[in-house]
Every structure is written in structure tokens, then in C-alpha cells.
LUMMAR-606527 format. One record per residue: residue number from 1; residue in one letter; chain; x, y, z of N, C-alpha, C in turn. Coordinates in steps of 0.02 Angstrom, whole numbers, plus 50000, padded with zeros to 5 digits. Each point is the difference from the previous one (the first is absolute). Layout:
   nr  rest  kette     nX     nY     nZ    caX    caY    caZ     cX     cY     cZ
  NUM     a      A      X      Y      Z      X      Y      Z      X      Y      Z
...
//
This chain:
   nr  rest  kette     nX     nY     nZ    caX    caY    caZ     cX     cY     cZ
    1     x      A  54109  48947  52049  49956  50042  50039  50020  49996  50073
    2     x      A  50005  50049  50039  50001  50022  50069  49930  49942  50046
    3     x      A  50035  49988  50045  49941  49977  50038  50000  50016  50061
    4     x      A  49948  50023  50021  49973  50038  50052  49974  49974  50062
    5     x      A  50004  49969  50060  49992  49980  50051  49939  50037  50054
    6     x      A  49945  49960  49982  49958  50055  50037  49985  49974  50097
    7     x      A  49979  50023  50045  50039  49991  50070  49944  49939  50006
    8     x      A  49946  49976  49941  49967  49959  50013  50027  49932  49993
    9     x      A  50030  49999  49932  50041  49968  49963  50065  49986  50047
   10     x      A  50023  50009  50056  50048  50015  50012  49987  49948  50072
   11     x      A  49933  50015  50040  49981  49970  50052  49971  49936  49983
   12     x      A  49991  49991  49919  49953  49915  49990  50066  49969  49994
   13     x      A  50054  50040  49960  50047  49937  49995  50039  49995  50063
   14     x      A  50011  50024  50049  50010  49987  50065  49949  49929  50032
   15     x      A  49944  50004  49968  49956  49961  50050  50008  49943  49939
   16     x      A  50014  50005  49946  50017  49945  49962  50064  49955  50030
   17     x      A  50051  50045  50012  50058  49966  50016  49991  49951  50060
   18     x      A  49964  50016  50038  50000  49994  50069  49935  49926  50002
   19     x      A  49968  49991  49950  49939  49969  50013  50026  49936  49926
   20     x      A  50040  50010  49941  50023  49974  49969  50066  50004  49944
   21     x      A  50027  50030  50060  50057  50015  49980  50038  49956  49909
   22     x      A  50005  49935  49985  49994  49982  49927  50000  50038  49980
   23     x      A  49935  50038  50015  49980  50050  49918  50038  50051  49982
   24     x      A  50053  50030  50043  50012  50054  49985  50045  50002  49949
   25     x      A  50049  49932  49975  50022  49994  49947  49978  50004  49919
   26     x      A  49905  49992  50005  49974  50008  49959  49966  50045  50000
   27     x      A  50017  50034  50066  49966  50086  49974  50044  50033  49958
   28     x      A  50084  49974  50050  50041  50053  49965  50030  50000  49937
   29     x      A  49999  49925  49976  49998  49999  49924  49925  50044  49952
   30     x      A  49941  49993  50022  49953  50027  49974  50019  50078  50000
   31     x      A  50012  50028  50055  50020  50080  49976  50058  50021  49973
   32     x      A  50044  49944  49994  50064  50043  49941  49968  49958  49936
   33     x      A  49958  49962  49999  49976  49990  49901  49952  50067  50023
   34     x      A  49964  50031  50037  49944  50043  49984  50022  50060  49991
   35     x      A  50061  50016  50027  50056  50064  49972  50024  50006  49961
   36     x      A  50020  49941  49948  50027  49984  49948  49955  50014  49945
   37     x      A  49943  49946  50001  49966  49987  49967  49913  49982  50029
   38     x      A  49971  50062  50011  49918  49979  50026  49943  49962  49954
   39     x      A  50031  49980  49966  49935  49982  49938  50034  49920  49994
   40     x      A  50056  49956  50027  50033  49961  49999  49911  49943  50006
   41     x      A  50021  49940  49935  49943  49964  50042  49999  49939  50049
   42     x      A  50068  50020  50041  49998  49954  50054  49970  50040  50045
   43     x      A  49981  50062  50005  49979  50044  50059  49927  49996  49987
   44     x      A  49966  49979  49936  49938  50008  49990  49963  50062  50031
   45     x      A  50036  50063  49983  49960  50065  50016  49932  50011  49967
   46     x      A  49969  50013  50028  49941  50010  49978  49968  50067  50049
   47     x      A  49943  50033  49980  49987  50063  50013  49930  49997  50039
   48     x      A  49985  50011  50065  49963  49996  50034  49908  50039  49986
   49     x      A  49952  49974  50043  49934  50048  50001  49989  49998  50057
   50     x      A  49958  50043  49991  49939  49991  50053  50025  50056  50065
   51     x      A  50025  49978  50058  50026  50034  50052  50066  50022  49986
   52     x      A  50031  49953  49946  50064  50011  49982  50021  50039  49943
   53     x      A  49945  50013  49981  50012  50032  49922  50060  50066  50011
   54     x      A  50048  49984  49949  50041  50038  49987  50065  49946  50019
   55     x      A  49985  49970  50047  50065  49972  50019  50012  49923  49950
   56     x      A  50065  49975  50017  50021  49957  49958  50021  49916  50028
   57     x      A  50003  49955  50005  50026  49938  50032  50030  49968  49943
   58     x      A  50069  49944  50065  50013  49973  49942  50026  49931  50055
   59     x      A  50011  49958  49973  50017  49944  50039  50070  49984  50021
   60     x      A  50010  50001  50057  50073  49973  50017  50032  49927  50036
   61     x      A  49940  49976  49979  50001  49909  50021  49901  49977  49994
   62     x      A  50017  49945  50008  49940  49958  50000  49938  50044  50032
   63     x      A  50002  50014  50066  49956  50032  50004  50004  50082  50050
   64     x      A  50066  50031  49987  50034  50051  50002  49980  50053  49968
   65     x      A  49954  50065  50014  49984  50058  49959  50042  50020  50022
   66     x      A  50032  50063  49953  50008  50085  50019  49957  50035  49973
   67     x      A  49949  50062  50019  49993  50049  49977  50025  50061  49985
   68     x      A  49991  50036  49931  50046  50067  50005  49964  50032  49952
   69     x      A  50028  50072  49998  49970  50046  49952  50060  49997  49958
   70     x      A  50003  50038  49936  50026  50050  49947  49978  50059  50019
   71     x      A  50064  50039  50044  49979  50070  49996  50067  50051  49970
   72     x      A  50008  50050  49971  50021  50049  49976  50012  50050  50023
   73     x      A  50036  50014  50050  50010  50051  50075  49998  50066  49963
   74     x      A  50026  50007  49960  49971  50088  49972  50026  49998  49906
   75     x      A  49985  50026  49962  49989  50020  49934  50084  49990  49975
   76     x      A  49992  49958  49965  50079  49987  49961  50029  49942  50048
   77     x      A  49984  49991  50068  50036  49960  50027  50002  49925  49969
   78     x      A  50031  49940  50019  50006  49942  49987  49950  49964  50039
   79     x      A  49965  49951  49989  49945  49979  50028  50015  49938  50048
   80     x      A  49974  50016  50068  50028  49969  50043  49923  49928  50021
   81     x      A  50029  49935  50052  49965  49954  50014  49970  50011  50084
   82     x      A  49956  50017  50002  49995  50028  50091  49952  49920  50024
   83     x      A  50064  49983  50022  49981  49921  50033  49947  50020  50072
   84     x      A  49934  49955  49995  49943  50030  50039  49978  49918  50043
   85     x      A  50018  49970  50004  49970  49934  50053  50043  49936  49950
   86     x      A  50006  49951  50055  50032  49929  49964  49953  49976  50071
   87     x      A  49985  49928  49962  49968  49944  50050  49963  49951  49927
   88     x      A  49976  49941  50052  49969  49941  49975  49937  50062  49954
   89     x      A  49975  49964  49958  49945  50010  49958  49934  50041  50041
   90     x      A  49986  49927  50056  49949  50041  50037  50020  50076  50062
   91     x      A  50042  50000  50001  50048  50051  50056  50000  50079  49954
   92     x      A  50014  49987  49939  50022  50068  49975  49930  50009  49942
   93     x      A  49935  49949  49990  49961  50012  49970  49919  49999  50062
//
């Protein structure tokens, strides 16, 4: 699956790098298993409620979210990952 960089997604892991830089090795392993394979159960995806409903998380370290959707950009297409916030647990929940 395609993964999609959203400009939110884009500014947390900036402020990730910069505030704990470590992690970004275990982000960037977490998004080539989540391109590969999203249902992997080292990513422990699981499917959000509440404010989040619709969207999806999955873990990319100890206490490392990403959020993202499953969206389908138009009819027949291949279904793409639209990466939506990364941070600690309490940061992106």
C-alpha cells in the first residue's frame, strides 16, 4: 500500500526528530512493516472511536502512535495509508 504523508504528519515527525530524535528509527521501521503489511502484529493496529472514529493506530515503539486512515482515492483504485499524526500516546490521543 501507498503511504500518504499528511502536512500534519509531516510537522509531528519534525518535532519528533528534534525533541527525540532515537525514535525516528522506530518510526521508520514501523512505516515500511505498515506498507508492507498493516495488520502485522508487531504494529498492533487497532481501529479507533469516539473523536477518532474512522481512523486507525498502530504502534511504532513502546510508547510511539501513528494515526492513519484506509482511504480509496477513487473507484477501482488501490487502497492507499493517509498517515495523520505520530507522537507519544498522550500527544496524538
Amino acid at each position: 500500500m501507498k503511504l500518504v504523508w499528511s502536512a500534519k504528519f509531516t510537522r509531528s515527525t519534525r518535532k519528533l526528530s528534534r525533541r527525540k530524535s532515537e525514535l525516528l528509527d522506530q518510526l521508520e521501521g514501523a512505516l515500511h512493516l505498515l506498507e508492507r503489511e498493516p495488520y502485522h502484529p508487531a504494529l498492533r493496529t487497532h481501529k479507533l472511536s469516539g473523536d477518532f472514529e474512522g481512523c486507525w493506530a498502530c504502534s511504532a515503539g513502546y510508547d510511539l502512535r501513528i494515526v492513519f486512515e484506509f482511504v480509496r482515492p477513487r473507484k477501482g483504485a488501490d487502497m492507499e495509508i493517509h498517515l495523520l499524526n505520530v507522537g507519544t500516546h498522550d500527544e496524538v490521543y
